[in-house]
N, C-alpha and C positions, 0 to 999 in steps of 0.2 A: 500804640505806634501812632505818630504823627504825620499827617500827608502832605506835601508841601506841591503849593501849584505857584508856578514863576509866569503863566501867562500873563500876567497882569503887570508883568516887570519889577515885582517884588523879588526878595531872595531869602535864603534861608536864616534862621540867626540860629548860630548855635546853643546847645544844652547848658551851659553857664550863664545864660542871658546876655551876654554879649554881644551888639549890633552887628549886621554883615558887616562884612570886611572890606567889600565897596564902597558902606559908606565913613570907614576911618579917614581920618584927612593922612593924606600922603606922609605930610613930617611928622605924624605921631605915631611914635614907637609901639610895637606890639608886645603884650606883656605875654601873650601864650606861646607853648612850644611850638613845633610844629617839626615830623617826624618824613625824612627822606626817602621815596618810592621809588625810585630808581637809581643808579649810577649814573653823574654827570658829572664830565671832563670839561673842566674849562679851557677856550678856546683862543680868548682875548685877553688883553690886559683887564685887571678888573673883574673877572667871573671865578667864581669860588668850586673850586673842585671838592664834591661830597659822594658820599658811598650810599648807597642802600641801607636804610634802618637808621642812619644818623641823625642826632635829634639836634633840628638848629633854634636858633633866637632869631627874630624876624624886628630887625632894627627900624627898616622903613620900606613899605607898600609907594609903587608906582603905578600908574595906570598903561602901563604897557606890560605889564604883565613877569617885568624881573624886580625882583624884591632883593634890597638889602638885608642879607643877613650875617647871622655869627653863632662858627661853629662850640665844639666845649675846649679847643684848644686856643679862643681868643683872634681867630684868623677872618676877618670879612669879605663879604666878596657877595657880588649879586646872581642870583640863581632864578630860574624860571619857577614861578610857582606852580603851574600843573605838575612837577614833581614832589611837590610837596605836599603833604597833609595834616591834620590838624591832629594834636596829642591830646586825647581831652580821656573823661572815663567814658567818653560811649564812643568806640571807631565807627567811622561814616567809610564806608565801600560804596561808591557808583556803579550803578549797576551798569544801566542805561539812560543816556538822555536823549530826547524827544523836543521835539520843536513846542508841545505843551506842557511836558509833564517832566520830570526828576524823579526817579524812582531810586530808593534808598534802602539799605542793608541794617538795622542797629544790633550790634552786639552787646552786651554786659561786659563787665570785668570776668564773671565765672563763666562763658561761654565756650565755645570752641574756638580760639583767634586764630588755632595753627589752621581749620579750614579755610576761615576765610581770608589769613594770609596769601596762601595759595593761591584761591581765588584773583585778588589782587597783582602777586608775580603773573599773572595768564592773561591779564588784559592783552588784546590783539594790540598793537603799532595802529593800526586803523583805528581804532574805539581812543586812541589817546589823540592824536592829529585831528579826528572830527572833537573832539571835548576845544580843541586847544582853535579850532576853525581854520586848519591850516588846510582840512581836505573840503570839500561841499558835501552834503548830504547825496544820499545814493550811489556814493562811490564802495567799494567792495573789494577786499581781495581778486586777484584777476585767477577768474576759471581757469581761461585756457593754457594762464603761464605754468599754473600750478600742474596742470595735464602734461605739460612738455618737463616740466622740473622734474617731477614725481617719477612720472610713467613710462621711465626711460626711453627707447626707441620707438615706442609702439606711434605716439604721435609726430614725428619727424619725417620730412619728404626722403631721407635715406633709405628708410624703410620701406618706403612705398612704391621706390623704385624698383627696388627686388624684386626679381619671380618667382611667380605663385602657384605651388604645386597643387594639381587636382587632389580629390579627394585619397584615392588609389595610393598617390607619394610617387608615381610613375609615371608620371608624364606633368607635363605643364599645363596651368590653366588659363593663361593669360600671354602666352609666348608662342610663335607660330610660324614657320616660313614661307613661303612660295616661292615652290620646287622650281617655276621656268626664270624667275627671278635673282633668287637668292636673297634674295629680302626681307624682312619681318614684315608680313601680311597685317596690316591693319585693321583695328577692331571696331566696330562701333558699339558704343554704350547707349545706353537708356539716354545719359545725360550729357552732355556735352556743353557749352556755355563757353561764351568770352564775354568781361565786364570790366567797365574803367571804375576803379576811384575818384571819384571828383570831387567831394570836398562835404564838410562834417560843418554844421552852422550851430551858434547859440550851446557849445560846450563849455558845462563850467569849468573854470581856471582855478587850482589850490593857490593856498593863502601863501604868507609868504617866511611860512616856518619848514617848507622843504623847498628844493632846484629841484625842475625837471628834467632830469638827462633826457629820457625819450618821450616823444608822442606818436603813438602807432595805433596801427589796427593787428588784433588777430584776425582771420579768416579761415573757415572751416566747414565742410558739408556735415549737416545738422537735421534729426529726425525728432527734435523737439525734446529727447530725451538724451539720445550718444553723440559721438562725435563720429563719423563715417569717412573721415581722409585723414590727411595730414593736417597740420597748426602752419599755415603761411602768414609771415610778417611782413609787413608795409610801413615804414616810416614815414609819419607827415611834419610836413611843415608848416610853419606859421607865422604872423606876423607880430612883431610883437607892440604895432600899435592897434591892432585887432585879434585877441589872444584867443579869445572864442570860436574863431573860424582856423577849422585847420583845412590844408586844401593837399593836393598828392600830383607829382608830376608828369605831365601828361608823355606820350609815346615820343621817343625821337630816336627813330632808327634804331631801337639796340643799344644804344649808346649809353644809357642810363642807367647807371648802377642800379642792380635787382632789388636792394632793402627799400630804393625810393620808388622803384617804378609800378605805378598803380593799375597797369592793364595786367589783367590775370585771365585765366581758363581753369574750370573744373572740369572736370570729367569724373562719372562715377556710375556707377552699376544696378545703384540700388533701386527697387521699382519700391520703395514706400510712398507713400499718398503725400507721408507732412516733408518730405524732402524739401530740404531750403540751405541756402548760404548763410551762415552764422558769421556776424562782424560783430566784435569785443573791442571796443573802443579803451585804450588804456595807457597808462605812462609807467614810466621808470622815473624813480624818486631817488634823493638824498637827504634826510633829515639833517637840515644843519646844527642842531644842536649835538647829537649826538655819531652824525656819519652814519648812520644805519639805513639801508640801501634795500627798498622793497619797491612790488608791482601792483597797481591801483588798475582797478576796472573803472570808467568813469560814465559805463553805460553799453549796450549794447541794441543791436539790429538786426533783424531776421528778414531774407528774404526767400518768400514760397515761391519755387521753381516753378509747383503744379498749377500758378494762377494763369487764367486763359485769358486775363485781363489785353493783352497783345505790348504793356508797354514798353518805350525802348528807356527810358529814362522814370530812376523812380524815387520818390524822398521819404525815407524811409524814416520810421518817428525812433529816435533813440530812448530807451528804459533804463530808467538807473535797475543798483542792485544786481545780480546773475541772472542768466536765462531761465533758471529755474523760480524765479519769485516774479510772478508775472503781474502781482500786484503793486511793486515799488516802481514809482517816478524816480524819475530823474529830477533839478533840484528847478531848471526852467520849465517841466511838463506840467500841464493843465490837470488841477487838482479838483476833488469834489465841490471845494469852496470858490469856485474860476466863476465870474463873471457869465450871466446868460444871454447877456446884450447878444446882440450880432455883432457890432463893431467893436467890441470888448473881445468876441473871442476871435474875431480876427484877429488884433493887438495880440492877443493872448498866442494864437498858433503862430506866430509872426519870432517870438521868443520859446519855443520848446527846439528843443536839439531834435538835428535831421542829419540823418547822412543821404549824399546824394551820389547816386552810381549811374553808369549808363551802360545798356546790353546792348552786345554784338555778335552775332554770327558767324564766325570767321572756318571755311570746310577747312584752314589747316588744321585746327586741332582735333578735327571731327577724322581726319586722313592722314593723320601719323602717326608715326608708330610709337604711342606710349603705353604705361601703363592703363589700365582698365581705372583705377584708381588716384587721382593726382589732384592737388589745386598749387599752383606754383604761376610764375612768372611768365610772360608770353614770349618775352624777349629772349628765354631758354631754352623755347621748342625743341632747336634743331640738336645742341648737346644733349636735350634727353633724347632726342631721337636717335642720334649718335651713337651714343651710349646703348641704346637697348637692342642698335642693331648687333654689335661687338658681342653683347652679351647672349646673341640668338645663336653667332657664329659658334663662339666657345662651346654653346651646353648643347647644341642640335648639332652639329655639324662637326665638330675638330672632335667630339671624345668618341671612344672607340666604341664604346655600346650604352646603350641610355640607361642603362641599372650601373653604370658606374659615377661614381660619386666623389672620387679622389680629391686631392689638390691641384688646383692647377694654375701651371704658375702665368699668369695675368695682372699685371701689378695697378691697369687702367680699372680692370672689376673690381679690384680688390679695394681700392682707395677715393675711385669717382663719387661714390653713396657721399663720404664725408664732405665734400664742397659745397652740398644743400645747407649742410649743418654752419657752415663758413664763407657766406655768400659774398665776401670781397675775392675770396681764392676762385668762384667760380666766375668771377668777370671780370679774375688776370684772362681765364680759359678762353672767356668768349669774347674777351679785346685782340687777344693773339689768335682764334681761330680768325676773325674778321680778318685781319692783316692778310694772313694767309690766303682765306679766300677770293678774297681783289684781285691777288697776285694769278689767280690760276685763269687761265682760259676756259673757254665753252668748253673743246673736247674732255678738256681734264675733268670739270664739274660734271660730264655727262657720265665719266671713267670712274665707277661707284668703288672699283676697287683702289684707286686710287685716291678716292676722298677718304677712304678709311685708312689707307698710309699714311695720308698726311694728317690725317687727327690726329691718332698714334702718335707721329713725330711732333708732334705739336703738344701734346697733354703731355710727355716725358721729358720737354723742354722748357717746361713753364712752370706747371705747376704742382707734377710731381716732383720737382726739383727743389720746389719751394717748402713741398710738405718735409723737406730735409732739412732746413734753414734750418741753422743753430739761434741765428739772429732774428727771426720770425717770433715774435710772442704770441702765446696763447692766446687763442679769440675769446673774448667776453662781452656777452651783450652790452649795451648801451656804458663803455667805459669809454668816455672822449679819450686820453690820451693814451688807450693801448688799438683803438681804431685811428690814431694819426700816426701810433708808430708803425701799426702793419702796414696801413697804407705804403708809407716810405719807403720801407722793406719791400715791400714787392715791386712797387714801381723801378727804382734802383737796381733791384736784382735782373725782373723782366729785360729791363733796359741794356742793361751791361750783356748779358745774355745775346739778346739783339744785335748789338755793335761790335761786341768782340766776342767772337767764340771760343776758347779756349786753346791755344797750340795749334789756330788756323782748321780745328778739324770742325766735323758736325756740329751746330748746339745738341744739348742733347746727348753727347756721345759717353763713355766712360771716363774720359778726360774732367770733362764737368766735376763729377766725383771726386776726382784724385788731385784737382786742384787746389794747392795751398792759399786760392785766394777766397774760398769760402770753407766753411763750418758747417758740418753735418753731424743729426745724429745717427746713431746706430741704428741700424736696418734690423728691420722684423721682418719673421717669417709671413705673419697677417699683412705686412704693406706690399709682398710682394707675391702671393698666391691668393686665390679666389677660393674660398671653401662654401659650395652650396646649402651643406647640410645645416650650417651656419646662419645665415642669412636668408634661405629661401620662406616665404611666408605661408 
């Protein structure tokens, strides 16, 4: 076997004797095959649509990377060469490449080709985009999307909403009233926490062989080994004549949609020692060549809860690679070969990726009543608060004996968990509960039982209404144009809602429904009863 080192900016010449293929001059035709690795659809005028296994003629080498070629039906057209490979009698599979070294596969003719076929078909999307330099180094499949894709409800603020039965299955462990009140008695936790996003420096930017739909953060309470809450996401923004900095929008009243707004609260239970907040720095992609639409981790961040350090503000060094390989940089981080100057590794820390947060204190969330368990948005408090009092009401108080377990029919329990999952529909909720609350007086705000009527009439006039929309499309994360059509959709709807109520009577009413001026679908029994044995954790 032969070793081949490309540090030196050398390249491999293949087993025929034939010179690299970087150094052919452009106009000079290629006499070798050269056999197609994947399916590519051409997309413009000009680009040759080929299949998997097809063997073309390689008429003329560009130095941007699309070669003119010709199929065996006489058809030309230029195709990217990282799908292509070379036909020779020894197949070359890449394994892995490295910033020094190319590591190589050779097979014979008498070998096994169907394994290392195989092989080949299972390259990751990530291992072709880092080959082709369209991703940077230390970028990785994204953990925690995989955790939310995968692992069905378990990581989603839906779930974490729910009540949490003791160990017994008879009584609740997290849910509570006070008898002179009527109130959900509030808990304190071990953990409690409020923190802003403030901005992510010196992040590498992929090349320009995929769009970025999204740039966000995951966030998560993190014991170094599991994941200990829900998966909360933050959209950030950027500039796109400074791509590297991304930054997160700071508080304004409420007002700011939940996917962007970067003040958050965790709250959690756990008395472990490595307790910390887990940030997954990562994007949502589109391979333009082929439209294939994956999630890139471009580095992550960990902050220990249990440091006595006192700060309020802290810049936290980003690691490429997953939390679990604690030895990968990131592609700007200080490597063992970095400069030992002082003034060098200034320059030097001046270019590693930092995310910058700042901590706050805030006894709301330390004195309402939520779960024991949460990390979500600040600007949500008061609907979870809402929400969990509604649901103390139902399971302690309206059912007739606590070993009963039935259906019950509550359509605001039954359906609120899913707004978490769909965070434009929870801030139709929390722009129309605002409206409404303006409108009330001190007495009324003081009148507990009447802020719960008017939630009620306010969540079955909004955006339960909405969750019936025929004309509502599906939520999908980072799709720009099925996020400007829901937009539309609900603004529209909200609005008309607002101005004209139906046949002069209540928003909200059964009218609503039976009116021929919208589209609903068919009602289920789950959208409109609360079953505990179901959802309780």
């Amino acid at each position: 076997d032969d070793e081949t080192d490309d540090s030196s900016g050398g390249s491999v010449e293949d087993n025929d004797g034939v010179e690299d293929e970087d150094a052919t001059p452009p106009s000079q035709p290629d006499l070798r095959t050269y056999r197609v690795l994947s399916d590519f659809k051409g997309e413009q005028e000009g680009d040759l649509t080929v299949k998997k296994g097809e063997v073309l003629k390689i008429i003329r080498k560009t130095t941007d990377g699309w070669w003119l070629a010709q199929n065996t039906g006489g058809n030309t057209g230029v195709v990217p060469k990282t799908f292509l490979k070379v036909s020779t009698l020894f197949e070359i599979l890449i394994i892995k490449k490295t910033k020094s070294t190319i590591c190589f596969f050779y097979s014979s003719p008498h070998s096994n080709w169907s394994t290392v076929r195989k092989a080949m078909t299972e390259i990751d999307a990530t291992d072709v985009l880092a080959a082709m330099g369209a991703i940077p180094s230390g970028f990785r499949p994204s953990t925690l999307n995989k955790l939310l894709t995968e692992e069905g409800i378990r990581y989603k603020g839906s779930h974490h909403i729910q009540p949490e039965l003791c160990q017994s299955q008879l009584s609740f462990k997290d849910l509570f009233l006070d008898p002179d009140t009527g109130r959900v008695r509030p808990r304190h936790v071990r953990v409690s926490i409020c923190f802003t996003l403030w901005s992510c420096k010196q992040i590498p930017t992929p090349g320009v062989g995929v769009q970025v739909l999204s740039r966000h953060i995951h966030l998560c309470a993190f014991d170094g080994t599991q994941v200990l809450s829900n998966i909360h996401t933050v959209r950030a923004t950027y500039n796109s004549k400074n791509s590297k900095t991304w930054s997160f929008s700071p508080r304004m009243t409420g007002v700011l949609p939940t996917l962007l707004d970067g003040d958050c609260f965790l709250r959690c239970n756990s008395s472990l020692t490595d307790l910390g907040i887990l940030f997954e720095l990562g994007i949502t992609f589109i391979r333009n060549s082929t439209g294939e639409r994956g999630d890139l981790s471009c580095g992550w961040a960990f902050l220990k809860l249990t440091d006595d350090s006192g700060n309020l503000t802290y810049e936290l060094p980003v690691y490429g690679g997953t939390p679990y390989e604690k030895d990968v940089a990131a592609e700007a981080s200080l490597t063992k070969g970095s400069p030992t100057g002082v003034f060098q590794q200034m320059l030097q820390s001046r270019r590693q990726p930092k995310l910058i947060i700042k901590l706050s204190f805030f006894s709301l969330v330390s004195r309402s009543q939520l779960p024991d368990t949460l990390l979500h948005c600040l600007s949500c408090v008061q609907l979870l608060a809402l929400h969990r009092q509604l649901l103390a009401d139902a399971l302690l108080m309206d059912r007739p004996t606590m070993q009963t377990a039935d259906l019950m029919c509550c359509p605001i329990l039954a359906t609120f968990p899913s707004l978490l999952d769909q965070l434009d529909l929870l801030d139709a909720l929390r722009s129309a509960w605002m409206d409404v609350e303006r409108s009330m007086s001190r007495a009324q705000k003081r009148d507990f039982f009447h802020v719960k009527q008017e939630f009620h009439r306010v969540y079955m006039s909004s955006v339960y209404f909405l969750l019936h929309t025929a004309e509502l499309p599906r939520y999908r994360w980072a799709d720009p144009p099925t996020e400007e059509q829901r937009s539309r959709v609900i603004f529209t709807t909200l609005d008309s809602l607002k101005l004209k109520p139906p046949n002069n009577g209540p928003v909200g009413g059964a009218e609503v429904y039976l009116s021929s001026d919208h589209e609903h679908l068919a009602f289920d029994v789950s959208e409109l009863t609360f079953d505990l044995l179901s959802v309780a954790k």
